[in-house]
DOTORKE-986313 format. One record per residue: x, y, z of N, C-alpha, C in turn; residue number from 1; residue in one letter. Coordinates in steps of 0.1 Angstrom, whole numbers, plus 5000, padded with zeros to 4 digits. Example, Ala and Ser with C-alpha at 12.3 -4.5 7.8 and 13.67 -1.06 7.14 Angstrom:
BEGIN
5132 / 4943 / 5078 / 5123 / 4955 / 5078 / 5132 / 4967 / 5078 / 1 / a
5128 / 4978 / 5071 / 5137 / 4989 / 5071 / 5129 / 5000 / 5079 / 2 / s
% end
This chain:
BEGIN
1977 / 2690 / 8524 / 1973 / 2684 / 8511 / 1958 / 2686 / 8511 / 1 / x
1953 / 2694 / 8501 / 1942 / 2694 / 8498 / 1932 / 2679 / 8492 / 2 / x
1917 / 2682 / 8499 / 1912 / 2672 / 8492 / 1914 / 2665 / 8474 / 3 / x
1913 / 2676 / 8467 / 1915 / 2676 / 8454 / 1930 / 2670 / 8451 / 4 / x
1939 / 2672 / 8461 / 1953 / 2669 / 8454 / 1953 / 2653 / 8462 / 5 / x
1948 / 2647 / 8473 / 1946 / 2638 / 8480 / 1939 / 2624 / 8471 / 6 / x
1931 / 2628 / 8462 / 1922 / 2626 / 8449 / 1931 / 2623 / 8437 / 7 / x
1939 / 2630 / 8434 / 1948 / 2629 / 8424 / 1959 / 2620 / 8427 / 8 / x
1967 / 2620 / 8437 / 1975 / 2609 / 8444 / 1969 / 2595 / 8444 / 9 / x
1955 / 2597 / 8448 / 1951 / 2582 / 8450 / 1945 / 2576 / 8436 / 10 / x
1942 / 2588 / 8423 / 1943 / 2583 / 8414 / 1954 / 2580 / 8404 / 11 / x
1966 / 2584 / 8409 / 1981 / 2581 / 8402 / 1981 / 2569 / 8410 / 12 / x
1980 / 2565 / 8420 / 1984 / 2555 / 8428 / 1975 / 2541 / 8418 / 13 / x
1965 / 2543 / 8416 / 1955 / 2534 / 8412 / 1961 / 2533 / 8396 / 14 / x
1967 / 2539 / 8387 / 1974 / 2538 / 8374 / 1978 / 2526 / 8371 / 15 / x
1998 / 2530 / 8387 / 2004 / 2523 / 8390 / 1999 / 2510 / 8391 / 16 / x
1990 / 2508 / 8397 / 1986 / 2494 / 8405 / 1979 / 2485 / 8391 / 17 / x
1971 / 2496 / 8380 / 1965 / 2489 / 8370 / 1972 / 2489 / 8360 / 18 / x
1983 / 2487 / 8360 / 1995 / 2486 / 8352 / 1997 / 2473 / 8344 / 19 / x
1993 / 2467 / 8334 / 1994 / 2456 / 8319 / 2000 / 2448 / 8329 / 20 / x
2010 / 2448 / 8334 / 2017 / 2442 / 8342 / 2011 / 2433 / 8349 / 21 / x
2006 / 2438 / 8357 / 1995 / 2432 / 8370 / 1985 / 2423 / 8365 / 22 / x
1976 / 2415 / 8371 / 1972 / 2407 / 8367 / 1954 / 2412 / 8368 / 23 / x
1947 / 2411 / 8363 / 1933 / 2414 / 8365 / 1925 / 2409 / 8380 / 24 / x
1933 / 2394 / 8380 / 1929 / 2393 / 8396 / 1939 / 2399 / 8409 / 25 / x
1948 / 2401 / 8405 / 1957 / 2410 / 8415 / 1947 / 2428 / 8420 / 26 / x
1948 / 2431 / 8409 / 1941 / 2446 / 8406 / 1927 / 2442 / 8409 / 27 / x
1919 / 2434 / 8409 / 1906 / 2432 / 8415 / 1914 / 2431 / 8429 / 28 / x
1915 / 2422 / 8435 / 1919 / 2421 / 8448 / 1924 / 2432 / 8452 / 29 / x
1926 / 2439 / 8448 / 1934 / 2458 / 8456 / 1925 / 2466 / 8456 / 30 / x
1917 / 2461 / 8442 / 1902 / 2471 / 8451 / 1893 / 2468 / 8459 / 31 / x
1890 / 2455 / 8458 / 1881 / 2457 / 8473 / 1889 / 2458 / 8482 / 32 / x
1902 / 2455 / 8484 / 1907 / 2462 / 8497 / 1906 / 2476 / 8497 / 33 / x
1909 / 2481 / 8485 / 1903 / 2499 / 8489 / 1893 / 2504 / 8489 / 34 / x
1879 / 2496 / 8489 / 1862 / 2497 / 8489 / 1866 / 2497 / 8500 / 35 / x
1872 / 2493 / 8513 / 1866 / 2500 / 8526 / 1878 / 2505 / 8530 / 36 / x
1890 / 2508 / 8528 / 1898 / 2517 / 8534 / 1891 / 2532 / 8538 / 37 / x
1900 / 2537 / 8549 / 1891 / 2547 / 8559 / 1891 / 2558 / 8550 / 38 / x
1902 / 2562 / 8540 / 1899 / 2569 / 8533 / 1888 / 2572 / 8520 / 39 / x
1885 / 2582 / 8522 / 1870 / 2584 / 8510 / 1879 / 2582 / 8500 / 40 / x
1889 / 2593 / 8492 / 1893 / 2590 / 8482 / 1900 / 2577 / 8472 / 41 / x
1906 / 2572 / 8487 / 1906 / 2558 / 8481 / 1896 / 2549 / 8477 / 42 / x
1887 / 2548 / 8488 / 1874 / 2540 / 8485 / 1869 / 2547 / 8469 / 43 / x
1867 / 2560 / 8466 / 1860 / 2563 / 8454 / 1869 / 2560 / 8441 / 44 / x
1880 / 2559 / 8444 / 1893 / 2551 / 8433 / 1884 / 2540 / 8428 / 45 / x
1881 / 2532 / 8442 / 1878 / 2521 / 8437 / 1867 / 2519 / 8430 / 46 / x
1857 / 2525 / 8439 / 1844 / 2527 / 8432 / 1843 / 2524 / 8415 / 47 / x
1852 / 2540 / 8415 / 1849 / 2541 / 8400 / 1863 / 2539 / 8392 / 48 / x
1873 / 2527 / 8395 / 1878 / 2523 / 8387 / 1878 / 2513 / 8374 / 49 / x
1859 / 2514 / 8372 / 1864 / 2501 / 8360 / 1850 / 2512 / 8348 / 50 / x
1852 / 2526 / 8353 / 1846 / 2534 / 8343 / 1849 / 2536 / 8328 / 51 / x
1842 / 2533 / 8325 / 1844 / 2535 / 8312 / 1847 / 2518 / 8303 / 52 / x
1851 / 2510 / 8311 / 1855 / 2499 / 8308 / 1843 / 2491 / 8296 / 53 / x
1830 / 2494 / 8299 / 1820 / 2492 / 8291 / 1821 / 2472 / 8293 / 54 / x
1819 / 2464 / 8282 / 1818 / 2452 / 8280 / 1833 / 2444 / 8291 / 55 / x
1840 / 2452 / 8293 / 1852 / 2447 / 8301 / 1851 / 2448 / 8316 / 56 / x
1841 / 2453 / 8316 / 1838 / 2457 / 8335 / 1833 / 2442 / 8343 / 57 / x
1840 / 2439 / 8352 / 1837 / 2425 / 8359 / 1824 / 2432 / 8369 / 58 / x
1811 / 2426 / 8364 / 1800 / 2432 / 8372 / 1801 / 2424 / 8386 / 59 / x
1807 / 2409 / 8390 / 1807 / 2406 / 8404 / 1816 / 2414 / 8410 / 60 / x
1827 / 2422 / 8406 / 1837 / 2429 / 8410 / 1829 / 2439 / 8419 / 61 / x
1823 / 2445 / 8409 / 1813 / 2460 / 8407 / 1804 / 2460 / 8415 / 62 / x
1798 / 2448 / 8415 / 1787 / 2447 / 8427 / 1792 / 2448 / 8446 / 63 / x
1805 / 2438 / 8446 / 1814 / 2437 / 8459 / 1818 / 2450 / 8460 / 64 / x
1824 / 2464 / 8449 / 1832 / 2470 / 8457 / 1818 / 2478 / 8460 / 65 / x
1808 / 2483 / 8452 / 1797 / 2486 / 8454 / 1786 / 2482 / 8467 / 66 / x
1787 / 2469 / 8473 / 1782 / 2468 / 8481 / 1787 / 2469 / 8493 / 67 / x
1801 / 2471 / 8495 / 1810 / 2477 / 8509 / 1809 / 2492 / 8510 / 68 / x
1799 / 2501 / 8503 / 1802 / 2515 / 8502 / 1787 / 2521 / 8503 / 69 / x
1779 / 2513 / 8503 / 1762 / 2511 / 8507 / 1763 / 2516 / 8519 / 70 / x
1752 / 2524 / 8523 / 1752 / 2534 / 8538 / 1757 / 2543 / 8539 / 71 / x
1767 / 2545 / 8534 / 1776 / 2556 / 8537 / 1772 / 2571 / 8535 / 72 / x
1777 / 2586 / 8541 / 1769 / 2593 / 8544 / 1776 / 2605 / 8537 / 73 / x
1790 / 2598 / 8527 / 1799 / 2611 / 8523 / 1791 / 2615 / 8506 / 74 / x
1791 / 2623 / 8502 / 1781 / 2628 / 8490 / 1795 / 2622 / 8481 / 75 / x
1805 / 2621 / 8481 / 1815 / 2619 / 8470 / 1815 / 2604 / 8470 / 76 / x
1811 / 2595 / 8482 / 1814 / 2579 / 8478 / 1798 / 2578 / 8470 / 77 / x
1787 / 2584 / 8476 / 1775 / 2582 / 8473 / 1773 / 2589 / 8456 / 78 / x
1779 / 2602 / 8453 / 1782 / 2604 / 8438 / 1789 / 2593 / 8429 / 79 / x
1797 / 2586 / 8433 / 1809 / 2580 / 8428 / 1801 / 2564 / 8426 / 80 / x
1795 / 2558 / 8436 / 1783 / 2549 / 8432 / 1776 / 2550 / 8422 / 81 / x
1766 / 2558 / 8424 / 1757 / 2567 / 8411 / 1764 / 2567 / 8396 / 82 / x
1779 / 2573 / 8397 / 1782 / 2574 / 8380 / 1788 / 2559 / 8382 / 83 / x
1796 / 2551 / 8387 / 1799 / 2539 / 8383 / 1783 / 2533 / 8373 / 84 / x
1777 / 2532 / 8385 / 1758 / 2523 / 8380 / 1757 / 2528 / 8362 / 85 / x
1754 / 2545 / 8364 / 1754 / 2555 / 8352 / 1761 / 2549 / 8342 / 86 / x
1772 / 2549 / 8345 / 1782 / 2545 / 8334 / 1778 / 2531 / 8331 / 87 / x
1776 / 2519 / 8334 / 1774 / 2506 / 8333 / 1762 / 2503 / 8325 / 88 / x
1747 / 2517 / 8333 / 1740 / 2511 / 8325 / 1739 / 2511 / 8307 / 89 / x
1747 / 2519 / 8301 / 1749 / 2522 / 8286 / 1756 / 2510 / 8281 / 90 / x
1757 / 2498 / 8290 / 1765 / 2484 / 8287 / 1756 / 2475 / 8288 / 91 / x
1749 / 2477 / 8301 / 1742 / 2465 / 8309 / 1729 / 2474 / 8312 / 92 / x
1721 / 2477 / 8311 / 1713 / 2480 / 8316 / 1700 / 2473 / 8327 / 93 / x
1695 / 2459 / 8322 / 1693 / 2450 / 8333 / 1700 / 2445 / 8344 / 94 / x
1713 / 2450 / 8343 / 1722 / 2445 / 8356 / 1719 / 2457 / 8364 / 95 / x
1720 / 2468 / 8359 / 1717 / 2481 / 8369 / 1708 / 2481 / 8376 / 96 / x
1693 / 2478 / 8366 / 1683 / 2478 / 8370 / 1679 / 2471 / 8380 / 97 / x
1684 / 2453 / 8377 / 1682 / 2445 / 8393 / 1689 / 2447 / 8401 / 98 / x
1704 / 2456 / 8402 / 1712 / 2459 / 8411 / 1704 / 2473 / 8420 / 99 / x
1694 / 2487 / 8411 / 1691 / 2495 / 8418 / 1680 / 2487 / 8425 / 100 / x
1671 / 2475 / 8419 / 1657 / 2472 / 8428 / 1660 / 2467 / 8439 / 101 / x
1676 / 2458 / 8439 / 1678 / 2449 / 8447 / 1684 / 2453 / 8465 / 102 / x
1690 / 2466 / 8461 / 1697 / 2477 / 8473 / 1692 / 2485 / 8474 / 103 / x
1691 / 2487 / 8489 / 1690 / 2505 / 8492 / 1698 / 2509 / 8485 / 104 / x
1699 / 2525 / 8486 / 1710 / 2531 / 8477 / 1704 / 2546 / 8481 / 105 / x
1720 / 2554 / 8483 / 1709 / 2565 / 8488 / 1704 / 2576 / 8475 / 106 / x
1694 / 2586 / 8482 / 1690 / 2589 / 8466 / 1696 / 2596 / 8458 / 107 / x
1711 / 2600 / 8464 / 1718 / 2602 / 8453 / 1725 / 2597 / 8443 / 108 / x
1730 / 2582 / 8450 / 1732 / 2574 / 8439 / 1723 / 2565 / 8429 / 109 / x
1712 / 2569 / 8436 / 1697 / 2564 / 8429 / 1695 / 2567 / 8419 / 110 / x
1698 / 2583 / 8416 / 1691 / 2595 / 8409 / 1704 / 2593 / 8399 / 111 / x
1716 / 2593 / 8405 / 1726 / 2592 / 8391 / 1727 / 2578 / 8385 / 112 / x
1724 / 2571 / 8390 / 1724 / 2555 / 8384 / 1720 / 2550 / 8379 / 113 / x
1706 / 2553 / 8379 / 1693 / 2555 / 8368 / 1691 / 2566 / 8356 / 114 / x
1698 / 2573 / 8358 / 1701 / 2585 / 8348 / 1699 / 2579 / 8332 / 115 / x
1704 / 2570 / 8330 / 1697 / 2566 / 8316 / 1691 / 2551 / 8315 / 116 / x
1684 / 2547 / 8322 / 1668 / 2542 / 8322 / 1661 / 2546 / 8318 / 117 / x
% end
């Protein structure tokens, strides 16, 4: 299985799980278990599952699965940081902002995070 099809599994898998059905705290609770699962792709499921969500995005969520994925050395969890922030800040923009002053972050997700600041 290629990376790319490994990616697509773990985002059908993440559909299923965010399914009307499920409860908002259920589906919170599955992702930060998958913010540190060993896999990358799952962890970046998580990351950037509440994109696009705009005024609906739980920012303590965002910050928890965001801050289990801090350090890390893979360019897709560290891209995947970056556009979550990116995406948020077009909602929140002071939340970004004290979230980029407040973490390291590496400069890749620095550079995409801030992207519209």
């Amino acid at each position: 299985m290629t990376s790319v099809e490994k990616y697509q599994a773990v985002k059908a898998a993440f559909k299923a799980a965010a399914d009307p059905e499920n409860s908002r705290a259920k589906t919170g609770a599955l992702m930060l278990a998958w913010a540190t699962d060993p896999n990358i792709w799952v962890r970046r499921t998580a990351i950037e599952f509440q994109l696009g969500l705009k005024e609906q995005t739980d920012p303590a969520l965002l910050e928890q699965i965001l801050d289990r994925n801090l350090g890390r050395q893979e360019f897709f969890i560290n891209k995947a940081i970056g556009w979550a922030l990116r995406d948020y800040s077009k909602t929140r923009p002071d939340w970004v902002r004290n979230y980029l002053a407040s973490r390291e972050l590496s400069s890749l997700s620095r550079q995409e995070g801030s992207k519209y600041l």
